[in-house]
N, C-alpha and C positions, 0 to 999 in steps of 0.2 A: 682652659675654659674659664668665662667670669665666674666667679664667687658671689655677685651680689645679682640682685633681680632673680633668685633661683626660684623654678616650680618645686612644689614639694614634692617628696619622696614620692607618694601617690603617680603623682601626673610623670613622675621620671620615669617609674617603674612602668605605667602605661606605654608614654614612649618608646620606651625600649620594647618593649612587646611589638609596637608594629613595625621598628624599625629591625630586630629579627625575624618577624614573618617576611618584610618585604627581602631581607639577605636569603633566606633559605626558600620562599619559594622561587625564586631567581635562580641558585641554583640547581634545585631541583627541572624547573622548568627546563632548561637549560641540559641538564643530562637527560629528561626523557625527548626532547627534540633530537639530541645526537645519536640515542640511541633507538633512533624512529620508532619509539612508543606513539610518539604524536607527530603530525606534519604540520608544519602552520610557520610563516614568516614570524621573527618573534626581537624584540628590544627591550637590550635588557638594561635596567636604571642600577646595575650595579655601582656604587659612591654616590648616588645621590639618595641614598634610605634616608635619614635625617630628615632632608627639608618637609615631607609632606607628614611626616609623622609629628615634627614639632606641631605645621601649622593645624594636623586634624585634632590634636588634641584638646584643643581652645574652639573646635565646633562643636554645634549637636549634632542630631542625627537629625534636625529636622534643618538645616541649613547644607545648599548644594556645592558641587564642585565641577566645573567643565575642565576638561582636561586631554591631552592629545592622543596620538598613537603610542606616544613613547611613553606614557602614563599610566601603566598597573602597578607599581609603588603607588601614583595619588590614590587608586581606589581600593589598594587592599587597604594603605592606611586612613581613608576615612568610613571603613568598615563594609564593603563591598563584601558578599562572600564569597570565599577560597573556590568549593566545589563548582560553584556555578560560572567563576570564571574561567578555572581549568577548561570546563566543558566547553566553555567559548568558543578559548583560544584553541580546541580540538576540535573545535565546528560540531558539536554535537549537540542535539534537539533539548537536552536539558541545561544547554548555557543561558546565560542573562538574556540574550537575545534569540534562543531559541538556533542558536551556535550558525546563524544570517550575519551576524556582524561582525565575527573574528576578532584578532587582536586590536582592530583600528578602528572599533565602532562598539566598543563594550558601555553599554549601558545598564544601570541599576536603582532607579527611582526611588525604591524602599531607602538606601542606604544615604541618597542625595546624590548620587552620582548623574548626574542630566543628559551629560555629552563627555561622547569619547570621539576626537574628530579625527580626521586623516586630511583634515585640509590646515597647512600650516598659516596657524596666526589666527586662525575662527574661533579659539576659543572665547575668545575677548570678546567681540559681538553678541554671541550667543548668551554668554555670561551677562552682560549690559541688558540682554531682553529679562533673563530671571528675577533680577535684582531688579529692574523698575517694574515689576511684577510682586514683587515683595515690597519693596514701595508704597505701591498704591493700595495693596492691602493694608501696607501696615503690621504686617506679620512678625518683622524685626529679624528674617532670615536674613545670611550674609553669606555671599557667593565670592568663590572663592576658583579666579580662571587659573589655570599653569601652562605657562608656552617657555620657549626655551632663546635662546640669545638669537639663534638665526631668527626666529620668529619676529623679534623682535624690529624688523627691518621694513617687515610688511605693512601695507596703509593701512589695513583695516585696523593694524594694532593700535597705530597714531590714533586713529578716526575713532577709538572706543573707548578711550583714555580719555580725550578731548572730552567726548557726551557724557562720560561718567561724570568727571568733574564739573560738568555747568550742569547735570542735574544734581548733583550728590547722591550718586548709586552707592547703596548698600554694598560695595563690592572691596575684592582686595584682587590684586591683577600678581602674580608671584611669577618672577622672571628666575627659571632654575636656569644660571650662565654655567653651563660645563666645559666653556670652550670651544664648544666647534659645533658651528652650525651644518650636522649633516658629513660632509668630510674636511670642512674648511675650516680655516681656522680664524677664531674670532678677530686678529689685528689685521684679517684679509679682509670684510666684510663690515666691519664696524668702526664708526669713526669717533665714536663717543668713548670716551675714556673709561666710563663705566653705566650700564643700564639705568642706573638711578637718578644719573645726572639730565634725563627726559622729561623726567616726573615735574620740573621746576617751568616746563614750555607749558605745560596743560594747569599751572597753579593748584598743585593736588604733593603731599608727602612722597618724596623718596626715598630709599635708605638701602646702602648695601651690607648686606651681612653673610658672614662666613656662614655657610649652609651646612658644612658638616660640623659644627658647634650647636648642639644639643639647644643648649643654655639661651644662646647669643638667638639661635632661630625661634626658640619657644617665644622670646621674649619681643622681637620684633611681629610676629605671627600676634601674639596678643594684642599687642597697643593697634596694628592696625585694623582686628576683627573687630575689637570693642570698638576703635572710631568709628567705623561703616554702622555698626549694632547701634550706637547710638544716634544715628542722624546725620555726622560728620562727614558723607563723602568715601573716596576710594584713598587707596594709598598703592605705591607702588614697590614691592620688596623684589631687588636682585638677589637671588642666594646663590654665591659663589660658590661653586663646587666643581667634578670633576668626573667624565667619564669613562669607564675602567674599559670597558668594550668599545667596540665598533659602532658605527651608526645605526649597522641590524645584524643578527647574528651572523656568523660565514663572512662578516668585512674582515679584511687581516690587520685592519688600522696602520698600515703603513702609512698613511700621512701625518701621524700622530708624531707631536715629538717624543722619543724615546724615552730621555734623561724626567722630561714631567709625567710622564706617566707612571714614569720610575719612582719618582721620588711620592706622587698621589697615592698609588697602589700599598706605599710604604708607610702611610698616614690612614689608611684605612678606617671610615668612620665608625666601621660595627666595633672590630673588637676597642678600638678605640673607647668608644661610648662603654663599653660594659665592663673594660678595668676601671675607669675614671667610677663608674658605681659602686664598685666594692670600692676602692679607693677613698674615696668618700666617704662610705657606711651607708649608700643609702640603697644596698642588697647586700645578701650576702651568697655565694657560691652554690650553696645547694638552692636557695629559690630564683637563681639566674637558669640553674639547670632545669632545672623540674618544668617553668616556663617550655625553655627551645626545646626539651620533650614535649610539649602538651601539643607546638606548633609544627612538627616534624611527622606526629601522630597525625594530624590535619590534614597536612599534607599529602602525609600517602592516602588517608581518606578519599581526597582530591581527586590523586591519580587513579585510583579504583575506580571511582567513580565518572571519570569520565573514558577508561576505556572500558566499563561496563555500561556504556548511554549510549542509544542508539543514533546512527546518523540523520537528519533530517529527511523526514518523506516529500519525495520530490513535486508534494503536491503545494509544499513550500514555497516554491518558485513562482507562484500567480500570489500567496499571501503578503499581505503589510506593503502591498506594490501601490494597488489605487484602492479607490473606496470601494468597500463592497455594496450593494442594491439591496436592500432591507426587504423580506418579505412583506 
C-alpha cells in the first residue's frame, strides 16, 4: 500500500468499519439464504468491499449515490441502514421500499441512496439528472454513479459521460472492473485496454486504480469528489478488483479462471486491510474486535428483524403503481 497521501487514522478506522460490515453482512446474508431463513435472488460484492467504502468516506450524508443491483456494499457503505435492508431483500413491509423493490430496486433517500437499478448501465443517466439538479441549486452535492465493466459497453454509458463533461456535472461515474461482465470475461467484450482510457474521448479525468488498496482508492475518491464539489466537472475512476462469487448466488462460476481466482481469493482485501492497520499502528487488536462485535450484534439485529416483519398486505399491489385522485 502507498505510504504517502494517507487519510488519518480517523477516516482509516471509519473505513474499515464499513468495509467489515460490507464482509460480514455478505456473509451472513449469504448463510441465511442457504439456509432458507430468507428467499430472495441475491449478489454478492464479496472483494469488492474497499472501493465503495474508500469513496463514502470523502461524502456526506447530504450528497447521493445511484448504484445497481449488484450494489448493497455501495449502500451499506454510504450509510443505508442494515435493518431496513434486510427487510428488503426479504421483501418484508418494513424494508426501504416497503420490501416492493427487492435486492434490485433498494432505495433510501434519507441516507443519499437515489437509485438502485436492474437496468444495466442506467446508472449514469439517472446520476446526470441529480447532479444538474444539484447544479442548478447550487447546493454543492456530489453524486456519485457505480456500474461495473460490462456496463460499461452500453450507449447510455457513453451518452452520460459525454453531457456530463460539456456541462460540468457535479458527478464522479466509478467503474468497479471485477472482470467479467455477468459470466464473460472482460478480454471477450472489451476492447479498451483499460476503462479509463475512455474518459480522454469525452475530455473529462480518467484514472485507474487498484480498488482493493485502501490508500490508493481513498485518495483517487478524494481528488475526484472535491473536483465535481468544486465546479470542476466529472471524472471517471476504474477500480480494478475482483469478484469472489458468481454473477448471482447458486452460479458455480465455472467460466471463471481458476488459477485468478485462486490467487484474488488469496489477496483478500478484508483481512488484508486490517493487519496492514495494526501493522501500521493505526489500531490496535482489541478495538478492531470490539468494532466486528458491535457489527455482528447489528446484524443479527437485522436478521430478527426482518423475520419478525410482516409480509406486505396485498393491498400493496394497486399502491406507488399510478397517481392516486386526492379527495
Amino acid at each position: 500500500m502507498k505510504e504517502t497521501q494517507q487519510p488519518d487514522r480517523e477516516v482509516l478506522l471509519d473505513m474499515y468499519r464499513r468495509v467489515n460490515l460490507i464482509y460480514q453482512n455478505d456473509e451472513r446474508l449469504r448463510s441465511a439464504i442457504r439456509s432458507g431463513k430468507i428467499a430472495t435472488t441475491y449478489y454478492s460484492p464479496r472483494g469488492q468491499e474497499v472501493i465503495p467504502a474508500a469513496v463514502s468516506v470523502n461524502l456526506t450524508d447530504e450528497d447521493y449515490i445511484c448504484t445497481i443491483y449488484r450494489g448493497v456494499h455501495d449502500m451499506l457503505a454510504k450509510g443505508a441502514p442494515v435493518k431496513e435492508i434486510w427487510a428488503e431483500i426479504g421483501g418484508r413491509a418494513t424494508g426501504t421500499c416497503k420490501g416492493k423493490g427487492g435486492p434490485m430496486h433498494i432505495t433510501h433517500p434519507a441516507t443519499g441512496v437515489m437509485v438502485t437499478t436492474g437496468i444495466v448501465g442506467s446508472s449514469l443517466p439517472i446520476a446526470n439528472g441529480l447532479a444538474w439538479a444539484s447544479q442548478l441549486r447550487d447546493d454543492k452535492r456530489v453524486t456519485v454513479a457505480y456500474f461495473g465493466d460490462g456496463a460499461s459497453n452500453i450507449g447510455a454509458v457513453h451518452e452520460a459521460m459525454n453531457m456530463a463533461a460539456v456541462k460540468k456535472f457535479p458527478v464522479v461515474f466509478v467503474c468497479q472492473n471485477n472482470g467479467y461482465g455477468e459470466h464473460t470475461h472482460y478480454s471477450l467484450s472489451t476492447s479498451a485496454r483499460q476503462i479509463s482510457d475512455r474518459a480522454a474521448g469525452y475530455q473529462m479525468p480518467g484514472v485507474t486504480v487498484d480498488g482493493n488498496d485502501p490508500v490508493a482508492m481513498y485518495v483517487a475518491a478524494k481528488e475526484a469528489i472535491d473536483r465535481a464539489r468544486n465546479g470542476d466537472g466529472p471524472t471517471l475512476i476504474e477500480a480494478k478488483t475482483f469478484r469472489f462469487m458468481g454473477h448471482v448466488l447458486g452460479d458455480a462460476d465455472g467460466y471463471m479462471d481458476k488459477e485468478e481466482k485462486k490467487q484474488a481469493m488469496a489477496n483478500d482485501p478484508v483481512p488484508r486491510f486490517r493487519q496492514w492497520m495494526l501493522d501500521q499502528g493505526h489500531a490496535q487488536e482489541e478495538q478492531l474486535a470490539e468494532m466486528e462485535a458491535a457489527i455482528t450484534a447489528e446484524i443479527d439485529e437485522a436478521l430478527a428483524f426482518t423475520l419478525s416483519s410482516p409480509m406486505p398486505d396485498v393491498a400493496e399491489l394497486k399502491r406507488d403503481v399510478f397517481a392516486e385522485e386526492l379527495n
